[in-house]
N, C-alpha and C positions, 0 to 999 in steps of 0.2 A: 325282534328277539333273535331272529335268524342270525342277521347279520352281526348280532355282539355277539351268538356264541361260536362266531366262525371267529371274530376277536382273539374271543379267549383261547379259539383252539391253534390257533397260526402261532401266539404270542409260546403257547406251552410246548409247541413243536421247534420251537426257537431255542428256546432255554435247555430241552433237553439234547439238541443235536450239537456234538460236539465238534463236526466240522464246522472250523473257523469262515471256509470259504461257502457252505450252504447257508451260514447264519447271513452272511454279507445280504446274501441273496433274499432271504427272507426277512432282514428289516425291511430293501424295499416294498416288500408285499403288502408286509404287514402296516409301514406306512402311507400308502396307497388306498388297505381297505379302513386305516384310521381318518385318514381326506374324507371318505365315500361315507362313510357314517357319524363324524364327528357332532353330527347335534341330534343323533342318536342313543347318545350312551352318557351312560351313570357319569358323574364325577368322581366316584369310585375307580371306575373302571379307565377313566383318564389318567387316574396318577398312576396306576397298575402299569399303566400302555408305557407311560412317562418314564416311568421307576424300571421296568423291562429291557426298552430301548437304551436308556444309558450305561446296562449293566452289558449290553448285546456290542455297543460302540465300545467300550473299553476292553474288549479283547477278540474286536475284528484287525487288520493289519490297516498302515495308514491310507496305503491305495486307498481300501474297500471303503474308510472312513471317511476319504475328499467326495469320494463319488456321492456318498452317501448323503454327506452335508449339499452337493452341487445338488443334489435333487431337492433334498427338503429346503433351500432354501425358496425354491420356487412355487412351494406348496403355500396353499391359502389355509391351511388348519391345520401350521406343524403345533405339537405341543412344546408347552414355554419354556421347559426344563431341559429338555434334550435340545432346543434350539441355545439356551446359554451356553451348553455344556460345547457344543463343537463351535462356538463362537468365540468362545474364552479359550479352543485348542491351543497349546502351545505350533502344532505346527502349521506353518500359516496356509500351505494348500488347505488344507480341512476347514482354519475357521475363515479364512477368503470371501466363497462364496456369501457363508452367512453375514457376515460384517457388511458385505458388499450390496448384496440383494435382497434380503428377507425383511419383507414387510412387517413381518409377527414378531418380529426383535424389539424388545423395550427400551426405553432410551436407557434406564438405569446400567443395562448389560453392555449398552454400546458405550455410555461412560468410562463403565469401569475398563472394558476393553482400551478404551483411550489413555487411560490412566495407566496401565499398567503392563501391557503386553508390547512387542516390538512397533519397528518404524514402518514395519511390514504390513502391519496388522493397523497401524494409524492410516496409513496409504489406501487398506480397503474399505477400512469406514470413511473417507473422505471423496471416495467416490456415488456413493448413496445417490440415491433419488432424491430423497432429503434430509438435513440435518439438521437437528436444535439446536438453541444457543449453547445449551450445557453440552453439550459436543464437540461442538466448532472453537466452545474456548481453550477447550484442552487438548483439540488439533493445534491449534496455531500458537500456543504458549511452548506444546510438548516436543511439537512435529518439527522433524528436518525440516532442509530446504524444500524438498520433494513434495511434502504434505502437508506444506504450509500453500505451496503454488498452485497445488490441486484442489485441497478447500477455498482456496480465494477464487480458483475459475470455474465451483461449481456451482452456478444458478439456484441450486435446489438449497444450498448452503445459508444459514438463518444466522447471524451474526450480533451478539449482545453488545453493547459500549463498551465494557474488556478487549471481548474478540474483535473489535476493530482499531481499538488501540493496540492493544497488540500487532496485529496487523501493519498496522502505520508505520508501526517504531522498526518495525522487522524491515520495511520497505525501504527504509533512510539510508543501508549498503544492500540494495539488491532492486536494482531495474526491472527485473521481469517480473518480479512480487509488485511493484509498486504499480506497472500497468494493469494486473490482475483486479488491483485491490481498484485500481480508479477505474476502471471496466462498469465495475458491481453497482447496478442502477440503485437503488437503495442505502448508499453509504451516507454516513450523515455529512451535513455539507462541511461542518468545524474539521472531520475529519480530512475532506477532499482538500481545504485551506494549507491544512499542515501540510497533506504527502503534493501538493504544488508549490507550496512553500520552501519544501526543506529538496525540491529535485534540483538535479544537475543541469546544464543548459540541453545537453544532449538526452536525457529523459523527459524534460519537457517540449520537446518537439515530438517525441515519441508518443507521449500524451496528445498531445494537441494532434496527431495523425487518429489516434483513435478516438476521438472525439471530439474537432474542431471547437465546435458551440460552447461544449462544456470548459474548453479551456481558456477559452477568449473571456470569459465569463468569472470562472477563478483565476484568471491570471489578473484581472480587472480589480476583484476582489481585495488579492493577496496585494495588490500595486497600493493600494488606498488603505491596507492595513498596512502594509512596510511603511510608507509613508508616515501615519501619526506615530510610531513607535519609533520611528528615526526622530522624529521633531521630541518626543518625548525625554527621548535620551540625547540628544543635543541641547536641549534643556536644560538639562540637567547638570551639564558639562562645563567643570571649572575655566576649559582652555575656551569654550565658546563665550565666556561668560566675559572673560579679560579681553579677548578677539576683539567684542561686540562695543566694549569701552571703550576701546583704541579706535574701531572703524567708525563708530557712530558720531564722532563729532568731526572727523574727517568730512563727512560725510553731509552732515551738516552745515560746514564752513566753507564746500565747497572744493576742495580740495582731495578728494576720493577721484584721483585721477590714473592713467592709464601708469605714470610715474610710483604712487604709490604701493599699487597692485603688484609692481615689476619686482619693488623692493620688500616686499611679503614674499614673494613665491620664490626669489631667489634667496631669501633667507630662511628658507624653507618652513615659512609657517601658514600650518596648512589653514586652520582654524582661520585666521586674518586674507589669508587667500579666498578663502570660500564664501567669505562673508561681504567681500569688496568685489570680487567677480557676480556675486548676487546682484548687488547693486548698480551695478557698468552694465548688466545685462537683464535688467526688471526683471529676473527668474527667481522663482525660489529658492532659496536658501538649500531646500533638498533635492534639489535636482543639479545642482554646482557639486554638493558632496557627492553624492552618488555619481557622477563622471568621472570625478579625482579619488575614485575608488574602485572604479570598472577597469577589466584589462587593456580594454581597447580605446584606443586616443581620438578616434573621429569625432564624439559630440564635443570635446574639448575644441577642434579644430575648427569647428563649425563656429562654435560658442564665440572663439577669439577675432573670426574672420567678422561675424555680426557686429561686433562693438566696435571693429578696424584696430585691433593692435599688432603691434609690429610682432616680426616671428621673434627678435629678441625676447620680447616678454612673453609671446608663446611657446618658448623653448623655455624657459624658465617654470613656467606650470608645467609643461608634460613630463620636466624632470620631478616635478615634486610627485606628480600622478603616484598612486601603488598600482601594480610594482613599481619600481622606482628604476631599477636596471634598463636601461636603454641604451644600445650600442650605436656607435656613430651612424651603422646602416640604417639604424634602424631611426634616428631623426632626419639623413637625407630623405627617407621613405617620405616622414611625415612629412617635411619644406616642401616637397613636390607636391603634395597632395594641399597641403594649403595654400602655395604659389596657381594652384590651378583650380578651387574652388572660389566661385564668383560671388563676391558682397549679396548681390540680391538671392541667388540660393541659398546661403545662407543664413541671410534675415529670415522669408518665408520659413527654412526649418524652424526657426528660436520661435518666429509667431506659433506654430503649429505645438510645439515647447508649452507654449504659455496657455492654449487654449487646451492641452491638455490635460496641465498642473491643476487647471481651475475646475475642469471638469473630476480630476481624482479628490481635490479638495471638499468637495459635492460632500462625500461620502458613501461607503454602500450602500444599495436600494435591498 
């Protein structure tokens, strides 16, 4: 009883002094002796403390009012009303702390805070010890750069299916978002597929630095899923399908020779290339396209040197290759480099080729 009527008596010494800068002083008091007695006192006498204090904040200065928040936010028994109230401050020293620290904060208020206040104020709630789903969705939908980087690198941070699609899509032009997001031991794995899927060559070595295993592992994955969705849509494909007419009886008759390969890739038909180069070198059908669509000319090189075609016909596919631009320098490059790799290295690569394709054909485990 003591101690509530020293409550009520600090709280009426408050309200009547009209120095702004002794009130400063005496909410901390008064919220210090609300800590020390808080499962003491009436519910009555809570909303009084509640309803006092927010009238006592609205017309201290904003110094008096960060400090004021810096402290309650580290209180174990602030009341819920004044903790909204400098939570939802417009100015962001004041509500900082509370966004940032205070345990007694309801998700509802740290919502709305997300929802609706600056990128300031997203940035301190994204620092949290922890954060719900209904939180973290309307950080990474709402938030900059900044508070999009900082919820994806905080451990404590709880992420819904939205908030990691989200996530994902944001990471597709932004490398250091996308390493954050594949950091986060708990992402679902459809999602790791995609942000490995859709990286750059230089983000996924970046990947694969921060987590070897995992990447060897999705890049495995994503290899064996590119694959049936290449065959699916090569399938599907009118030009493979006339290709496949023309080569197969070639092929057949006996006549799918190193001659008619020369005269497909020099007549620049890719589909008939790819399909007759399958064949001259027992490889799959997707692993020929996918050469004559990568930047770089070495598996080609390897490919022509295993089956012995002459560099006339090999110069005739690396012009068809995408890109297609290749300057004079740039096929004396490659003649040296195939004038100097050796038939049997290059068999073993194509073996190695094939024990591959058979092991992605497998399918994921």
């Amino acid at each position: 009883m003591i101690a509530n009527q020293s409550l009520v008596d600090e709280l009426e010494t408050a309200i009547a002094n009209a120095d702004v800068g002794r009130r400063a002083a005496i909410l901390r008091r008064v919220a210090d002796l609300f800590a020390s007695t808080s499962g003491n006192i009436s519910n009555e006498q809570t909303v009084l403390f509640d309803d006092v204090l927010q009238q006592l904040v609205d017309e201290i200065e904003v110094s008096a009012r960060a400090c004021f928040a810096e402290y309650l936010a580290q209180s174990p028994a602030a009341p819920p009303r004044i903790l909204r109230r400098l939570a939802l401050d417009d100015v962001i020293d004041v509500a900082r702390p509370v966004l940032s620290h205070s345990e007694q904060l309801d998700e509802v208020t740290l919502a709305e805070g997300a929802r609706t206040k600056s990128q300031a104020h997203l940035l301190a709630i994204s620092i949290r010890k922890t954060i719900p789903e209904s939180v973290t969705d309307i950080l990474v939908e709402r938030g900059n750069r900044e508070v999009a980087l900082s919820t994806a690198a905080n451990p404590g941070a709880s992420f819904s299916e939205s908030g990691y699609s989200s996530l994902v899509r944001r990471s597709s032009d932004d490398d250091d978002l996308a390493v954050c997001t594949w950091s986060r031991h708990e992402i679902p794995r459809r999602y790791l597929l995609k942000l490995f899927a859709d990286a750059s060559d230089s983000l996924k070595r970046r990947l694969s630095k921060e987590d070897p295993r995992k990447a060897a592992r999705i890049a495995d994955i994503v290899s064996r899923a590119s694959n049936r969705l290449q065959a699916q849509t090569r399938e599907g494909s009118a030009d493979f399908a006339r290709a496949r007419a023309l080569v197969q009886p070639l092929d057949e008759a006996g006549k799918l020779d190193e001659a008619a390969l020369f005269d497909f890739a020099s007549a620049e038909k890719f589909a008939e290339t790819v399909l007759a180069l399958s064949v001259i070198c027992d490889l799959p059908v997707g692993l020929i396209e996918r050469a004559l669509v990568e930047e770089r000319s070495e598996q080609l090189l390897v490919l022509a040197k295993a089956a012995s075609l002459s560099w006339k016909t090999t110069k005739a596919i690396l012009l068809l290759q995408a890109p297609a631009e290749k300057s004079t320098a740039d096929l004396d490059r490659l003649l040296e480099t195939f004038l100097r790799l050796r038939p049997e290295t290059a068999g073993q690569a194509v073996q190695f080729y094939r024990l591959r394709e058979r092991s992605l054909a497998g399918g994921p485990n």
